[in-house]
C-alpha positions in Angstrom: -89.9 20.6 46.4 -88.0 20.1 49.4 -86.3 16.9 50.9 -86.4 16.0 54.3 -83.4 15.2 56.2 -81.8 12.0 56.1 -83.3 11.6 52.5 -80.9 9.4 50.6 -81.5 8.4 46.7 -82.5 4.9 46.1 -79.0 3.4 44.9 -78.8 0.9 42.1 -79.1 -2.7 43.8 -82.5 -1.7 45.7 -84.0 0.0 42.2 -83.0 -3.4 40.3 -84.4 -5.7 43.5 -87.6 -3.8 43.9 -88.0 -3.9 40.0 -87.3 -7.7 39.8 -89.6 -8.0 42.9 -92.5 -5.9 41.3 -92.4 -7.6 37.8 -92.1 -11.2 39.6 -95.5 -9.9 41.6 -97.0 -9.0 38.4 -96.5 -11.8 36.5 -97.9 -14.0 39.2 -101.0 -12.1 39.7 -101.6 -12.0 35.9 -101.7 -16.2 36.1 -104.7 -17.5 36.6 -105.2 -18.9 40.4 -104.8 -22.6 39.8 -100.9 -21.6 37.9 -99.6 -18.8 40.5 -98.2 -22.0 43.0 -96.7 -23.6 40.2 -94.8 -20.6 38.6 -94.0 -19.4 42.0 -92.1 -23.2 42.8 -90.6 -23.2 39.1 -89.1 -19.5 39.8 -86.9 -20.8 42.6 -85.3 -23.2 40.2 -84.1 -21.4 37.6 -81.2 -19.7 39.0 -79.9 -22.7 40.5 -80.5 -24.6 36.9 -78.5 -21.2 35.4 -75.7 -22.2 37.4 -75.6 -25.7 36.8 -75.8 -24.7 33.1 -72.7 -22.8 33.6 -70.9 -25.3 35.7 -71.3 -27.6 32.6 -69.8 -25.2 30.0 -66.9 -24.3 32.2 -66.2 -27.9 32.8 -66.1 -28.9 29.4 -62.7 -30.7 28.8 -61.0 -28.1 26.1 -59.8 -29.4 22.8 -56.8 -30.4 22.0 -54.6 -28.3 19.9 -52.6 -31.2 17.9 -54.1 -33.5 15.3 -54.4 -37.5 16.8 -51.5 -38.2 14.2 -49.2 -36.2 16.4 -50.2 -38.6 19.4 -46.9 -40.9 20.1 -47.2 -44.1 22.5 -44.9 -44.8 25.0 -43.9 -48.2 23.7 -43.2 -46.0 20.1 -40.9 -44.0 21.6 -39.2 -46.3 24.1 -38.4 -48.7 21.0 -37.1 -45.4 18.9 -34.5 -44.9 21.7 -34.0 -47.9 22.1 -32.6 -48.2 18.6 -30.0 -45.3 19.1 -32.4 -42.6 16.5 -33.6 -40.4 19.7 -35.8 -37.5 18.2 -35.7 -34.4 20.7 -37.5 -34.8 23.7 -38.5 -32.4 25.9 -39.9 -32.1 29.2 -42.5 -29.3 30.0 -43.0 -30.7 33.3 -42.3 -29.1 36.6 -38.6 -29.5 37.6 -39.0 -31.6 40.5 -40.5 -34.4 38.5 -37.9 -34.3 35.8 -34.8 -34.2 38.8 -36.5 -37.3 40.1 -36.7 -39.3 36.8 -36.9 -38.2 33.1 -36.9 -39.7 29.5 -33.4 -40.6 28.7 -31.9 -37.6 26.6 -34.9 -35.5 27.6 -34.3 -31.9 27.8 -36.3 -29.9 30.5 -37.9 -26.6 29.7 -39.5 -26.2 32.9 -43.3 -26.1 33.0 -45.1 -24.9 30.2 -48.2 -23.3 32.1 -45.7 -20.4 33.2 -44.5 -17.8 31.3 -41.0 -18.9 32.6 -41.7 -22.5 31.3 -42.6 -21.0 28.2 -39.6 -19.3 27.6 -36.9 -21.9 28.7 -38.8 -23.9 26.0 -38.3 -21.6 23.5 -34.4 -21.3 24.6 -33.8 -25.1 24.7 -35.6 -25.1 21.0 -33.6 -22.5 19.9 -31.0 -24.4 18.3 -32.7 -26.8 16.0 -34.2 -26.5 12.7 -38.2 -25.9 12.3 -38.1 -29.1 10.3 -36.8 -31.5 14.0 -38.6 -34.3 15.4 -39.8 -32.9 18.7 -41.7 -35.2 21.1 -42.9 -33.1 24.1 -43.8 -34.8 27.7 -44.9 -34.2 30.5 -46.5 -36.5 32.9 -47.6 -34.7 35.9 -50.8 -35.9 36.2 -53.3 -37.0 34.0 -52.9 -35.9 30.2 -56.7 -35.0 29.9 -55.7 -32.1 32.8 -52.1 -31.3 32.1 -51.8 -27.7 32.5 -47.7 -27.9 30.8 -48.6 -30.1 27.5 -51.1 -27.9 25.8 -49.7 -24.2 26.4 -46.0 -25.6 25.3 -47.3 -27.0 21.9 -49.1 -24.3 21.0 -45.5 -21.8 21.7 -43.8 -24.7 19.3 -46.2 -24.2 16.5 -46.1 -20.7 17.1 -42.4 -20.6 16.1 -43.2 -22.5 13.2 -42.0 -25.7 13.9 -43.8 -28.8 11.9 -42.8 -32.1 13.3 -44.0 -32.0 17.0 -45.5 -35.1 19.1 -47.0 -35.3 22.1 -45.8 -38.5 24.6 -49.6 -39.8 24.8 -49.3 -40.4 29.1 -52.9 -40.7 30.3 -52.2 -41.8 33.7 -48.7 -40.0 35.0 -44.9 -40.8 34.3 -44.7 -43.1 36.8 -47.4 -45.7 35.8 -47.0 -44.9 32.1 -43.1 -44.8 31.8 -41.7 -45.7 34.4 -43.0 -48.9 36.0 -43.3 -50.0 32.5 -39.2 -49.8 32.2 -39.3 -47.7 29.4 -35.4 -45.8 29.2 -35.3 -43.2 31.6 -32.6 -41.6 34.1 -32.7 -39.6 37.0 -30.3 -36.7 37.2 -30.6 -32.6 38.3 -32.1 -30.4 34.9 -29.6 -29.0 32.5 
């Protein structure tokens, strides 16, 4: 058998659109007459519900990976520094926020959502004991989006490390610590 000229082989999208197009033409002549408007309306539906099914699961909030003991309040922590027994405080939060105004004593490890970030925190930690009192900030935005909190306490527990918190700050450092003139300091990152 011999092809014309110009003959080009079907390539995979128009095989797969033809196919879809012939079995969707099957199907709807196989209804019976008073169905085929009905199942043609409800075809035109279902990819947009398939993508507002997957907007949903992408948009679920992800779990939190430390227990709600490990949450610490502001005013809790505030009052511990207060009274001179600062545990280690550390701030995963991008370094322009912690030069303009930090938790007094607060260490900055840059933010945890970078690999950098990462491993500044895992220098600053470095020195202490597995067995510390670690409270880990850091107040960017809300704590329910943070993108610094939840990569930096996984690396801690990864280490081994067994007495981290997490500074509960659901609005941002400014309303939560702040305004509320809980100890803090401004100052250029160690």
């Amino acid at each position: 058998m011999v092809r014309p000229d110009r003959f080009e082989l079907p390539t995979f999208w128009f095989v797969a659109r033809r196919s879809i197009q012939l079995s969707y033409g099957r199907a709807l002549y196989s209804l019976p007459n008073f169905l085929q408007p009905r199942y043609a309306v409800c075809m035109r539906f279902i990819p947009a519900a398939g993508l507002l099914l997957l907007s949903l699961a992408f948009a679920q909030e992800t779990a939190d990976p430390w227990p709600a003991s490990a949450m610490l309040e502001p005013a809790t922590l505030a009052s511990t520094l207060r009274s001179g027994k600062a545990p280690v405080i550390i701030s995963v939060a991008f370094p322009v926020l912690y030069r303009g105004r930090h938790i007094l004593h607060a260490i900055d490890a840059g933010p945890g959502s970078k690999p950098e970030g990462i491993e500044a925190l895992k220098k600053a930690v470095s020195a202490y004991p597995k067995d510390s009192e670690i409270v880990l900030y850091c107040g960017c935005c809300p704590m329910v989006k943070c993108p610094n909190i939840r990569p930096a306490y996984r690396a801690l527990t990864e280490l081994g490390f067994t007495r981290i918190r997490v500074l509960n700050i659901p609005t941002n450092m400014h309303t939560d610590w702040v305004r509320e003139n809980y100890p803090s300091e401004a100052g250029n990152s160690n």
